[in-house]
Structure formats: structure tokens, C-alpha cells
C-alpha positions in Angstrom: -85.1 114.6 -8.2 -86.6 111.4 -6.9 -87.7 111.7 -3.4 -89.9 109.7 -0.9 -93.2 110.8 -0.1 -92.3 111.5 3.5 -90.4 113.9 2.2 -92.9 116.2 0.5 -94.2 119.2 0.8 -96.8 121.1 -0.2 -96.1 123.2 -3.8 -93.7 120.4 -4.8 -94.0 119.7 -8.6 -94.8 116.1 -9.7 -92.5 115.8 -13.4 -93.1 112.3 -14.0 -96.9 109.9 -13.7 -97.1 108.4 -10.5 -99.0 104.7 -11.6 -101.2 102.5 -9.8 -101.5 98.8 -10.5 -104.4 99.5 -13.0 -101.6 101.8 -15.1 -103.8 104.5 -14.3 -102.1 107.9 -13.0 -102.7 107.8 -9.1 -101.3 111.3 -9.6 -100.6 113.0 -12.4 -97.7 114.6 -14.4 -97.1 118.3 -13.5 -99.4 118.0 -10.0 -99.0 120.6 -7.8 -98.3 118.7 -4.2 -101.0 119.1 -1.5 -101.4 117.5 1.7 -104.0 115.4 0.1 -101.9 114.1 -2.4 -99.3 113.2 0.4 -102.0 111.2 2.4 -102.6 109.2 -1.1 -99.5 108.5 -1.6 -98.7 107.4 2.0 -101.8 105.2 1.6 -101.0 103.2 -1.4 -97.5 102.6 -0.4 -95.6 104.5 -2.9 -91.9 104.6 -2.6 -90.4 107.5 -4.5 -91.7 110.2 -6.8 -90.0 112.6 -8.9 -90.4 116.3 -8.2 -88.8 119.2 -9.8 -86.1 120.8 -8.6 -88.0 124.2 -7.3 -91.1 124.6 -5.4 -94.5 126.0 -7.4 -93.5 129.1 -6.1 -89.9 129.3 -7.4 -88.5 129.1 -4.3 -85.5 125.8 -4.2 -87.1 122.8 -2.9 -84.7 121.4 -0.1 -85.9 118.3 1.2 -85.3 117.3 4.8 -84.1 113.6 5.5 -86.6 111.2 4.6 -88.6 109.6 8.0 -88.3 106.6 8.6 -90.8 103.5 7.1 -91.7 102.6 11.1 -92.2 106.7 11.8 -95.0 107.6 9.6 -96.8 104.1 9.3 -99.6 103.9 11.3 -100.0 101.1 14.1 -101.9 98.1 12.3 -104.7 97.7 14.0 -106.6 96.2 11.1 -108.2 98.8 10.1 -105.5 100.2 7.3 -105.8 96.7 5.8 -109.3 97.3 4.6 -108.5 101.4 3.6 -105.8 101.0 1.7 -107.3 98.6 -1.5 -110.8 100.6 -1.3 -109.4 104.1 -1.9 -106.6 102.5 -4.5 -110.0 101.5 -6.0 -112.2 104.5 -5.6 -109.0 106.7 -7.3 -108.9 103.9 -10.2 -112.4 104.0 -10.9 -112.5 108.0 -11.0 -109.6 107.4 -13.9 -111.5 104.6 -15.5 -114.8 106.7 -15.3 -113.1 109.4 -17.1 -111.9 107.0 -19.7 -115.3 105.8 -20.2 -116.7 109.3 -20.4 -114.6 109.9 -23.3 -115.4 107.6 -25.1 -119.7 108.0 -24.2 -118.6 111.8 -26.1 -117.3 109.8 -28.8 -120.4 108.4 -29.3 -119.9 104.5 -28.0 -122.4 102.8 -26.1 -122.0 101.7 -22.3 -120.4 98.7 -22.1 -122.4 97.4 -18.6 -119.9 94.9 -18.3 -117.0 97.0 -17.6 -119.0 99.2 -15.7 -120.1 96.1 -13.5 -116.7 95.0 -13.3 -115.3 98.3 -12.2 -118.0 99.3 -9.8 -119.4 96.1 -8.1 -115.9 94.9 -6.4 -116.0 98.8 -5.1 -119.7 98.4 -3.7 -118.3 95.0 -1.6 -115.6 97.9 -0.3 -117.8 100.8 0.5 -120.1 98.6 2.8 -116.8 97.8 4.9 -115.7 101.2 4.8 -118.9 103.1 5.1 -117.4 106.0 7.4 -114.5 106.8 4.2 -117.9 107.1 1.8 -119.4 109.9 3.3 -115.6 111.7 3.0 -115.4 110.8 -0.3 -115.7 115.0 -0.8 -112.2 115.0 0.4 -110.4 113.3 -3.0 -112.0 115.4 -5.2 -111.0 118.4 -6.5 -112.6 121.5 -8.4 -111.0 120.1 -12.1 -111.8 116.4 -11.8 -115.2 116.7 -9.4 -117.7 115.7 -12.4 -115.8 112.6 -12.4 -115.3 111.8 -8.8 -118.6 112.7 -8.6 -120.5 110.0 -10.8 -118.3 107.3 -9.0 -119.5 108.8 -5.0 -122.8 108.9 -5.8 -122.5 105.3 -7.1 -121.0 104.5 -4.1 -123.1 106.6 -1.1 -126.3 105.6 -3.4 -125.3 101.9 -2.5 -124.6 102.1 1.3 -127.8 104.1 1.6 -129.5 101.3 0.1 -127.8 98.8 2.3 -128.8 100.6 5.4 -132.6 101.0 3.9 -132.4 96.6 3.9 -132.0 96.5 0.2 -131.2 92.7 -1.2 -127.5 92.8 -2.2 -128.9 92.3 -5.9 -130.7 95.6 -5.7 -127.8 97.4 -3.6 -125.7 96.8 -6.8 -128.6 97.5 -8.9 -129.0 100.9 -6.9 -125.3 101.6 -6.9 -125.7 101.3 -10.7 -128.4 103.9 -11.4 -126.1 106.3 -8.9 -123.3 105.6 -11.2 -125.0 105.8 -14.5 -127.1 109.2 -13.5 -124.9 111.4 -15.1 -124.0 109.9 -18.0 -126.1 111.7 -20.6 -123.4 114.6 -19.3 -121.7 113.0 -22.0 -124.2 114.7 -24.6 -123.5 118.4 -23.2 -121.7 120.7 -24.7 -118.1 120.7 -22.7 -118.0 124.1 -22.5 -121.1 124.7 -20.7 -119.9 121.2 -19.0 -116.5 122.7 -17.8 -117.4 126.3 -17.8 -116.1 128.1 -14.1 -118.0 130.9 -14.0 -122.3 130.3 -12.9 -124.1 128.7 -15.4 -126.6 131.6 -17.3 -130.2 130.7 -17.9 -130.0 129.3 -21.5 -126.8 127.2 -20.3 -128.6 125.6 -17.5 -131.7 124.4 -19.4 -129.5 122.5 -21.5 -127.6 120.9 -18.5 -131.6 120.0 -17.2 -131.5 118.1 -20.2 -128.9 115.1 -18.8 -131.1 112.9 -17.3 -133.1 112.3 -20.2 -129.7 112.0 -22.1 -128.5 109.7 -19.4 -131.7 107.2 -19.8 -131.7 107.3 -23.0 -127.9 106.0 -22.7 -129.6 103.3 -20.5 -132.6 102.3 -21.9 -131.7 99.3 -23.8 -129.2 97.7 -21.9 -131.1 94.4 -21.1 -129.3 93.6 -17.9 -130.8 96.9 -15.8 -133.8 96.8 -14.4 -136.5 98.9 -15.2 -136.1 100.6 -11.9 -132.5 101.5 -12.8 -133.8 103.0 -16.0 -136.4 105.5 -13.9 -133.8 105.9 -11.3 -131.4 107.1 -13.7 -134.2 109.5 -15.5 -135.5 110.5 -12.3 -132.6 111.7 -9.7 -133.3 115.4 -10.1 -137.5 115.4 -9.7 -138.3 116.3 -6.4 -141.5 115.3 -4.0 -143.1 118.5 -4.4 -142.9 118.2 -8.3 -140.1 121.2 -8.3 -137.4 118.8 -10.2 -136.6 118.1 -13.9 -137.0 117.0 -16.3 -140.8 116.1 -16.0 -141.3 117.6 -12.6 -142.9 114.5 -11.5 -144.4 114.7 -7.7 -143.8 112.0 -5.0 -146.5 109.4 -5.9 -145.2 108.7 -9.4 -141.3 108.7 -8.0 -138.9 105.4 -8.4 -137.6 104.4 -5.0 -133.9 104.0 -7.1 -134.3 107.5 -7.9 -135.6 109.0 -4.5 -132.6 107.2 -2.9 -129.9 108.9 -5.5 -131.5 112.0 -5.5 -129.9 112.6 -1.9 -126.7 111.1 -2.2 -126.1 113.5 -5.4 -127.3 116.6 -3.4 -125.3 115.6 -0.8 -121.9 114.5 -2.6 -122.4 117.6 -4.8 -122.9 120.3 -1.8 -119.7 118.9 0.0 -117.3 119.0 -2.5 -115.6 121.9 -4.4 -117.0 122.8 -7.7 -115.5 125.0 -10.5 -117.9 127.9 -9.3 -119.4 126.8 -6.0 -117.4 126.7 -2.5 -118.2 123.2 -0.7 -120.1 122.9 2.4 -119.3 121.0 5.7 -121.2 117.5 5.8 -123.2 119.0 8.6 -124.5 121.8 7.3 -125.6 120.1 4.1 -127.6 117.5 6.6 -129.1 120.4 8.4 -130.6 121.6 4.9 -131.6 118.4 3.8 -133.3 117.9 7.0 -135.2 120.9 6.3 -136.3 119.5 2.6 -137.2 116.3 4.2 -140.5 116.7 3.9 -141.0 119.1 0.8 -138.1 117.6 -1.6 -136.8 114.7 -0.8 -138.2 110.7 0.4 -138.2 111.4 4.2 -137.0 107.8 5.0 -134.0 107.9 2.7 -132.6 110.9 4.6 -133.0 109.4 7.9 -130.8 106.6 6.7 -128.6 109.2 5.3 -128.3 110.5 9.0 -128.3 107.1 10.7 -125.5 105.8 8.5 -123.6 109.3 9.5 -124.6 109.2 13.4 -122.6 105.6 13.1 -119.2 106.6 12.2 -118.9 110.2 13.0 -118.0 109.6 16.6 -114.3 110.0 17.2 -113.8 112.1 14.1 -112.1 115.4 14.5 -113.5 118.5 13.2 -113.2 122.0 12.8 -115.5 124.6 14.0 -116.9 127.7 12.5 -114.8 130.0 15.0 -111.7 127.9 13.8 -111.3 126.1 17.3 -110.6 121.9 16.3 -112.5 119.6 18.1 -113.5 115.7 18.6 -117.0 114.9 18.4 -117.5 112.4 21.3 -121.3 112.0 20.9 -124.2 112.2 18.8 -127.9 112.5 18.8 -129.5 111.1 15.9 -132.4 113.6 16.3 -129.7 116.4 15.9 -127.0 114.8 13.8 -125.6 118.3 13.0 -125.3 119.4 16.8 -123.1 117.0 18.2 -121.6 117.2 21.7 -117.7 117.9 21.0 -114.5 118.1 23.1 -112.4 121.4 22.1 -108.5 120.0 21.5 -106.8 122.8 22.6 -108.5 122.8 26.1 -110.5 119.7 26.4 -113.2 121.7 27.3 -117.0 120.0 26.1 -119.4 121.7 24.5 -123.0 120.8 23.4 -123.5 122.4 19.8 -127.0 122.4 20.3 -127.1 125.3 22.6 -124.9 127.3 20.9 -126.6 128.4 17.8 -123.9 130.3 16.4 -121.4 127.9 16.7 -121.5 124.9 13.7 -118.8 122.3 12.7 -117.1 124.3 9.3 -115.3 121.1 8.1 -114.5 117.2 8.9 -111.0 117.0 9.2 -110.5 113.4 9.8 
């Protein structure tokens, strides 16, 4: 049956590709219906999609009367306007990265041209929609988060550079080696690639072999700088020489490297994984706060937290004793213990002096 998305629900079945304007699935053939999926289609204005008949579950799906266009569009306040094209072209990309993938296991070369095309119209987005970057852990889900992941690290590696005074030249340039990082995962074998159960010993030396993969992927492509080139070899070494694959210490570290080397850590510990539960944003700053000045480039974190401090006020959270909230300030010397206002009694609450009390999840 052919419904409108107002009218879904959760555990409805998606029978038929539901296309964006690049003829790429905006969601997929058999999809089981989350709210997520709702909130996507809500965003990029789709007017019916066909479900089966019965609910994941085998119960009858009934659908209630369709709302209303003017009920569940939100008030323009110019806002939307910019939302709605840069996640139509954050989900495209993730599609259009997975094509590419493919074909890099085929054994074709990186066509930089395409990659510019598709990524530097989506850097111009991220640094107007900077707060929707660091939620980018949101679209993803445990089956597709390699490829959602090469694309957000792209992206966050950009906006970090951006906020560090980058040129916009190198701010592309930066975004690049985010985006390219991983592509040597090409070279690994997809069932340790894909495998969802932890990774044994043998399995995960091999995977510590992608960023050699990935530059040499890279190395010839005349139009990327030499920076690009270490960036791309170098996002897993770590200050304190702990990191792969050379375990290079801070002196002898790329600045393009340093600066994706947190924006992959953080990405990658906020989103679900096929064997590893995500974190909250927050708790995942507190730990890379701690690292700050063992692991990662100290300065590159603080504009991680800057850039966070900016948009995170107004957003509406979830604690760790299940209580929602609305954070209504921030101190950029404790990003992760904000002062919030509890929703269902408006009561206010500094996190930092409750130390057993932590934000669990953004919500919005």
C-alpha cells in the first residue's frame, strides 16, 4: 500500500526504493521503518512510500489518517532551508561512497575528480550547518557505519579545520585526507571488514594495515598535496608513538593527520558498530580530554570542544538516570558538564556537581 510518511510507524516494511534526485536509494527496498527513517523522509519532502501490508512483526499495519502538510511541517524560520539540501547530500554521498568502494575492491583507481565533486559542494554545507556535523552519529547505522563513516570524518575533519583558521583551499584539502583515510579498507578482506563479532589478534593486524593501503591508494594522484598523502597514512599514530602503522611520535606527525585522527575517534565512538555499542558525544569528549595530552594534538581537541560548546546550547538530551533535559549553558572548560533544565519539572541542575549524573544521549 502506498502511504504518506506522516503516516508511518515504526516496524513498517519499505517494498519498493524510495529515490533521491541523485537515483540513489534514500531508503532502501525491504527497510525496516524507524523513527529515523521517518525524520529523513519528512526532511527531504517525500510524498508517499509503499509499505507492506503487515508490520515487521506480523501484526496488520492499520494506518491512521494521514496529518495534514501544515501539521507536521515545521515553522520556516530559515533554518530548514539550509538542513534539508545538506543532509539530502550527506545521505547521497554515503550511497555514492559505497559505490566508489566497490569499485576501489574491484581494483580501479580513485577518480579525485568525482570524489571532489561529491565532497567539496558538501564541505560549503557542513560549515553552514556545523551543529548537524557533530550528529552525523545519528544517520548511521550498525550495517552501513563503514560507509557513513568515511564521509563524517571528511566532513567533522573539515569544520575542525575551519575553526583551527585553515585557508578554504586547505579546509578542502583536509576534508579530503578525512575522506580518503579509509580507503585502503578497500584492500581488506570483507570478512574481517564486515565481521560482527570482536576482531581476534591476527584479524586486527591486518585491519592496522589500511592506512598504508589507503596512501598507497593516494600517492600518485597529482592534485593532493603532500600533506594529504601523510594525513591519509598517518590518522591512527598517536603523540605518544602508541599508533600504527609506524608508530610515529608527535614531532614527526602531519598537522592533516593530527586533525583527522580526532574526528575519526570521535565519529567512530559515537556511532553504533557491528560489535561495539556507541557512546554519548559527551562522554567520548571527556575521554579525549583525558588523551589530550598523551594521544592526541592538544589544540585540535580544543577546537573540537569549541566548535561543540557553539551549538550545543538549546539541544535536548537525555540523561544517564533517563530524566530528558535542555542544556541551557555551557562552560568551555567543562564541555561535558553542562548546566541543564530537567523537562519534566524544569528543575536546573549543574552536572558538574553531580558526578554520577552524565548526559547518556543527544536527542536533538
Amino acid at each position: 500500500m502506498r502511504v504518506h510518511p506522516s503516516q508511518l510507524v515504526s516496524g513498517c516494511m519499505v517494498t519498493t526504493d524510495v529515490i533521491g534526485k541523485t537515483n540513489q536509494p534514500i531508503v532502501p527496498k525491504n527497510t525496516v521503518i524507524k523513527p529515523i527513517h521517518i525524520t529523513v523522509l519528512h526532511k527531504f519532502l517525500v510524498n508517499d512510500v509503499e509499505v507492506a501490508p503487515k508490520l515487521a512483526n506480523g501484526e496488520a499495519f492499520l494506518p491512521e489518517h494521514a496529518i495534514e502538510e501544515e501539521d507536521y511541517i515545521e515553522q520556516d524560520d530559515g533554518k530548514e532551508e539550509q538542513h534539508v539540501p545538506f543532509l539530502n547530500l550527506y545521505l547521497e554521498a554515503v550511497q555514492e561512497y559505497k559505490n566508489m568502494f566497490k569499485d576501489w575492491q574491484s581494483g580501479a583507481p580513485i577518480n579525485i575528480a568525482k570524489v571532489r565533486t561529491l565532497l567539496v559542494p558538501l564541505i560549503e554545507k557542513a560549515n553552514e550547518n556545523k551543529g548537524k556535523v557533530f550528529m552525523l552519529h545519528h544517520y548511521s547505522t550498525k550495517e552501513d557505519y563503514f560507509y557513513h563513516h568515511s564521509i563524517a570524518v571528511g566532513l567533522l575533519s573539515a569544520v575542525i579545520a575551519h575553526q583551527l583558521k585553515y585557508s578554504n583551499g586547505e579546509v578542502i584539502q583536509i576534508g579530503l585526507t578525512g575522506f580518503l583515510s579509509d580507503c585502503g579498507m578497500a584492500k581488506i578482506d570483507e570478512r574481517i571488514l564486515f565481521k560482527k563479532a570482536p576482531l581476534i589478534t591476527q584479524e586486527f593486524e591486518e585491519i592496522k594495515k589500511h592506512p598504508t593501503y589507503s596512501y598507497r591508494l593516494v600517492e600518485n594522484i597529482p592534485v593532493l598535496k603532500n600533506n594529504v598523502r601523510l594525513g591519509v597514512l598517518q590518522h591512527h599514530e598517536r603523540m605518544d608513538g602508541s599508533g600504527y602503522p609506524i608508530g610515529l611520535t608527535s614531532s614527526k606527525l602531519n598537522p592533516y593527520g593530527k586533525i583527522v585522527a580526532v574526528c575519526d575517534m570521535y565519529h567512530a565512538m559515537t556511532s553504533e558498530r557491528l560489535y561495539r555499542s556507541k557512546q554519548s558525544p559527551f562522554m567520548v569528549l571527556e575521554e579525549l580530554m583525558q588523551d589530550q595530552f598523551g594521544k592526541f594534538d592538544h589544540t585540535v581537541v580544543q577546537a573540537l570542544i569549541t566548535s561543540m560548546t557553539n551549538f550545543t546550547t538549546g539541544t535536548h538530551v537525555r540523561l544517564s538516570n533517563n530524566q530528558n533535559a535542555e542544556i541551557i549553558f555551557m562552560e568551555q572548560k567543562l564541555p561535558t558538564r553542562p548546566m541543564v533544565r530537567l523537562q519534566h519539572n524544569e528543575e536546573i541542575i549543574h552536572l558538574k556537581n553531580h558526578s554520577s549524573l552524565y548526559i547518556e544521549e543527544i536527542l536533538t
